[in-house]
Phi, psi and omega in degrees: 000137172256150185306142179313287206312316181279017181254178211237130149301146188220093178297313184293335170318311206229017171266170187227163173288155151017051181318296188307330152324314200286303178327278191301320187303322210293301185303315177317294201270021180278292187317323207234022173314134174071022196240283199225145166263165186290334189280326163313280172340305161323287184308330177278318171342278217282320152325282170345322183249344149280027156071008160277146159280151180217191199277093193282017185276299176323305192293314164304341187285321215288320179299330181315329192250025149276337171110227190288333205273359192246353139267350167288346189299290180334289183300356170246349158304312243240351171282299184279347177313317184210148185301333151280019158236027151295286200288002179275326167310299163309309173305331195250009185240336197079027148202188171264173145285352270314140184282137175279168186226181174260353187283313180282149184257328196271005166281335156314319193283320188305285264255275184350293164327290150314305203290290171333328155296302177318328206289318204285313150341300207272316183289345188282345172272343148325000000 
């Protein structure tokens, strides 16, 4: 019988497919369970990048029902809408939020962070 130390790794054995794929599906249907279909998501993309407008009110109620985290998405959409209201931000925070997307699993995670820091930021100057 052979010793753990002595067996031979088999990478393709133990290799996984597109783990950061598995990862965002996994986090996607965590986030937006009861919320949004993956194809609703899929679909604003793609609008986005042929440039349709679309009913973006709507799209706020939707986030809307995610609770806190689909409102902070909204306030920083709503940030990013125009450059002056970039630069009054930048002015009172010193940085941007980054906005999250559904393709990074971990920009949810980013766009939190940052928000938190700031807060903590913001109250301790209080």
């Amino acid at each position: 019988m052979l010793k753990k130390e002595d067996q031979e790794w088999k990478a393709k054995h133990w290799w996984i497919c597109c783990i950061g794929h598995i990862i965002n599906l996994a986090v996607q249907a965590f986030l937006f369970a009861d919320v949004f279909e993956i194809e609703q998501l899929e679909s604003y993309d793609d609008e986005d990048k042929k440039g349709e407008k679309r009913d973006e009110e709507a799209k706020r109620i939707k986030f809307r029902l995610m609770g806190p985290l689909g409102k902070m998405h909204n306030i920083i959409i709503h940030i990013h809408g125009s450059t002056a209201q970039i630069a009054e931000f930048l002015e009172l925070a010193g940085r941007l939020i980054p906005l999250d997307n559904h393709t990074r699993w971990n920009s949810w995670y980013k766009m939190l962070l940052v928000a938190i820091a700031l807060r903590a930021k913001t109250t301790s100057q209080i």
